[in-house]
C-alpha positions in Angstrom: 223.1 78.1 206.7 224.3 81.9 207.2 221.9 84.5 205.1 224.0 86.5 202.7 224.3 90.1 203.1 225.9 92.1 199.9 227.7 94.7 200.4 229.9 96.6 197.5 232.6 98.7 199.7 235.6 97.2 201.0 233.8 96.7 204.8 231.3 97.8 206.5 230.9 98.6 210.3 229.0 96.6 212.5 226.4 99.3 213.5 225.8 99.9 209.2 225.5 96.0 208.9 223.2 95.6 211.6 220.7 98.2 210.1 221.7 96.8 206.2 220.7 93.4 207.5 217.6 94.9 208.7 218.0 93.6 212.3 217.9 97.3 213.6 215.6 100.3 211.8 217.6 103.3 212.8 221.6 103.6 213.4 220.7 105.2 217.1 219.3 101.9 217.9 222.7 100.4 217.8 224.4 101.4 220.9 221.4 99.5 223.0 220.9 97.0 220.5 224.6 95.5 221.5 224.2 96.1 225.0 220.5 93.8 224.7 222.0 90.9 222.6 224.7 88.7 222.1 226.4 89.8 218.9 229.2 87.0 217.6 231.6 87.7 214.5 233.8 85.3 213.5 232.5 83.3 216.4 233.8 85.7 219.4 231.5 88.0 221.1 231.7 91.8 219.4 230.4 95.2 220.9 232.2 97.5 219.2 229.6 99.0 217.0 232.5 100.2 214.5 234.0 97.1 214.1 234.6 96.5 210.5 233.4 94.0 208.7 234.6 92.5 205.2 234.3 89.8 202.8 233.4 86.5 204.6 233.4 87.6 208.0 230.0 85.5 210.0 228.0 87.7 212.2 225.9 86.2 214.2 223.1 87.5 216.7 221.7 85.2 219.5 218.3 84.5 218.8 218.1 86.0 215.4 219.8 84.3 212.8 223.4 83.9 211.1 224.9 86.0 208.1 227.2 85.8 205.8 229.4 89.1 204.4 229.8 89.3 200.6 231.3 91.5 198.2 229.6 92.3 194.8 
């Protein structure tokens, strides 16, 4: 079962999800943090730290857990 993460724009970037989710504590930690992991949304591997992200999209990180974009 995917953890929900709200969020109450339209999307939200990869890099400001990582950091909402609390997987990261900074946004400079993003650029290594996706070259160190295996980062899935939607089931194919992403990199692109300003890849957008809306309303149902799955991200999920190797090792850490699954989650689940909402809108509020």
């Amino acid at each position: 079962m995917a953890t929900e993460v709200t969020i109450s724009t339209e999307y939200i970037t990869l890099g400001q999800f990582l950091k909402l989710a609390g997987i990261i504590d900074t946004g400079g930690a993003v650029k290594w943090f996706l070259s160190e992991h295996e980062v899935f949304v939607n089931g194919e591997p992403e990199n692109r730290r300003g890849k957008k992200l809306i309303h149902n999209d799955e991200v999920s990180v190797k090792g850490i857990g699954a989650f689940k974009i909402v809108f509020n």
